[in-house]
C-alpha positions in Angstrom: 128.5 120.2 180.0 127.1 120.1 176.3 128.2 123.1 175.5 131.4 122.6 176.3 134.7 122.0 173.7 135.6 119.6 175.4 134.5 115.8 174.1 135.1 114.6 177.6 132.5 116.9 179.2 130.6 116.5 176.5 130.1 113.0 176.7 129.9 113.2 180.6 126.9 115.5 180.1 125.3 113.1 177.6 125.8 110.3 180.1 124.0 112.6 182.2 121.3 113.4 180.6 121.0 109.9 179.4 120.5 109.2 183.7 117.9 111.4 183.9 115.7 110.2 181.2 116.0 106.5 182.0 116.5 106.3 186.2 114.3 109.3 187.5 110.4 109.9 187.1 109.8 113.4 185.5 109.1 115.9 188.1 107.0 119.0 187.6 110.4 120.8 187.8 111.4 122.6 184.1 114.9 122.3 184.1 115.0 119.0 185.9 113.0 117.3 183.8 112.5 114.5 180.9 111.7 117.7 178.7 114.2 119.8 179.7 116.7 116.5 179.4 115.1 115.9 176.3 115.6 120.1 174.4 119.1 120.1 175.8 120.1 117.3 173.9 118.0 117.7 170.6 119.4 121.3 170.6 123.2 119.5 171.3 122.7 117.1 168.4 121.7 119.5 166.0 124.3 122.0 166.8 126.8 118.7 165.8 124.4 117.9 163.1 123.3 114.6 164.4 119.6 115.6 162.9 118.2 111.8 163.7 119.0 112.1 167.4 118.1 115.7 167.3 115.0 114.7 165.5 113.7 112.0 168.2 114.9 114.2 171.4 112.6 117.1 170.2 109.5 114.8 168.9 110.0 113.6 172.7 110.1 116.6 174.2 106.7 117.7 172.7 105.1 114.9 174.6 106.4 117.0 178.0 104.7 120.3 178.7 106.0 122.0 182.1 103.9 125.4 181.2 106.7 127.3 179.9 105.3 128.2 176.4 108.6 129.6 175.4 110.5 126.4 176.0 107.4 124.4 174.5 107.3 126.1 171.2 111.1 126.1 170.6 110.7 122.2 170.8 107.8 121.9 168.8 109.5 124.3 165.9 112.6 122.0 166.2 110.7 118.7 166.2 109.1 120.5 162.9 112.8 121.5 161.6 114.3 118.3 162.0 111.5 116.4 160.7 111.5 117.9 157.7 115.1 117.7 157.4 115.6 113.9 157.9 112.4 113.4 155.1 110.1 112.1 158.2 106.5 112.8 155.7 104.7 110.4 158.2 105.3 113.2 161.1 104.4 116.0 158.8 100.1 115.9 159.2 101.7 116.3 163.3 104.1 119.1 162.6 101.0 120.7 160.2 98.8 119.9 163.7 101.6 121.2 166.3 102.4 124.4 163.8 98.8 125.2 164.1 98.5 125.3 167.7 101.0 127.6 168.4 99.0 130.7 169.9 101.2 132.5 171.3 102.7 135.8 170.0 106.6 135.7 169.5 108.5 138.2 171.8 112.1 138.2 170.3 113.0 138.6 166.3 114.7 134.8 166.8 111.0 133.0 167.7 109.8 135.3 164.8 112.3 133.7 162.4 112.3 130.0 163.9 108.2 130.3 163.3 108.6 131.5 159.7 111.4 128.9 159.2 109.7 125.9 160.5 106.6 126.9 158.9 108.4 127.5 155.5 110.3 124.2 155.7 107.2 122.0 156.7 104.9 123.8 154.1 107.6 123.7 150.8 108.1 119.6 151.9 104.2 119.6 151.6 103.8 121.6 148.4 102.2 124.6 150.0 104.2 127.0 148.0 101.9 130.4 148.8 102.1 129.4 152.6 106.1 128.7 152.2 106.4 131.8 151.1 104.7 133.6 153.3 106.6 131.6 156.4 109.7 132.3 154.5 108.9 136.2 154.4 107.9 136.0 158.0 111.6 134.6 158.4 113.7 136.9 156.6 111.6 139.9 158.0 112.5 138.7 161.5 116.5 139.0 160.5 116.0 142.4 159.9 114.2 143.5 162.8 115.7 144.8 166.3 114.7 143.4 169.5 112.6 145.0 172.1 115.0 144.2 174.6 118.4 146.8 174.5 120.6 147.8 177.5 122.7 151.1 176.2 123.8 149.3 172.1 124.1 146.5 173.6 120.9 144.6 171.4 119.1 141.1 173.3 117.3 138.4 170.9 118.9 140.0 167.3 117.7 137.3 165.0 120.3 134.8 163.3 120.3 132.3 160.7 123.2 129.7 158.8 123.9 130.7 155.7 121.6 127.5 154.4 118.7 129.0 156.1 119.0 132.7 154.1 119.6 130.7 150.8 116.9 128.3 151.4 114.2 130.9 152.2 115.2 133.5 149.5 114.6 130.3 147.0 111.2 130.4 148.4 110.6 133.9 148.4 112.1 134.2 144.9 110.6 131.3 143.4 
């Protein structure tokens, strides 16, 4: 219902979500779950650019781990995104933390480039310029690289990024 056009089902689907977070205990379950409630609607607000809402579902959603590493690291590299974004420099020794911990080796081009993008972000807000760069290289590497994953042309996981994104990281590369 979030991802729908229409503000009706949107709002029914916040009003769900909303449920699940305050009336039912978390369950080991990944998709029925404070963090899956909690992704859905960080990814929904930034998609509407509501980056303060966005910004508080995904720092919630770190607190949540159902084992799904995937899942896991795309809220960690949002609760990064958005904390840089919305100036949160008390988070930031956390996002350095969290960024640090990810271990796991990116499958598709798009983890590639949220990686480099978060890490680029966090480290320019924190005056590491040479790491920026190199996050920011990471990045625009990743928009240029196929996926594993193709059925006939049909490509799965091709990397993508706003046009703020490619002009923010080429000012960091180019710097």
């Amino acid at each position: 219902m979030l991802s729908s056009k229409d503000v009706v089902y949107q709002k029914i689907g916040i009003s769900l979500m909303n449920e699940l977070l305050n009336d039912y205990p978390d369950t080991k379950d990944v998709i029925f779950s404070k963090f899956g409630a909690y992704l859905d609607l960080g990814d929904y607000y930034y998609k509407r650019g509501e980056l303060d809402l966005a910004y508080g579902c995904f720092k919630n959603a770190t607190r949540y781990d159902k084992g799904m590493t995937v899942n896991q690291d795309h809220a960690v590299l949002a609760y990064i995104k958005t904390a840089v974004l919305t100036k949160r420099k008390e988070d930031y020794p956390d996002c350095d933390s969290r960024l640090g911990g990810i271990n796991r080796t990116p499958v598709f081009p798009q983890e590639y480039y949220e990686l480099g993008l978060s890490g680029a972000l966090l480290h320019d807000a924190m005056g590491r310029f040479d790491a920026a760069k190199a996050s920011a290289t990471l990045a625009l590497q990743a928009l240029d690289t196929d996926s594993p994953f193709k059925r006939g042309d049909k490509i799965y996981g091709k990397a993508f990024a706003t046009e703020a994104e490619l002009l923010f990281l080429t000012s960091v590369v180019y710097r």
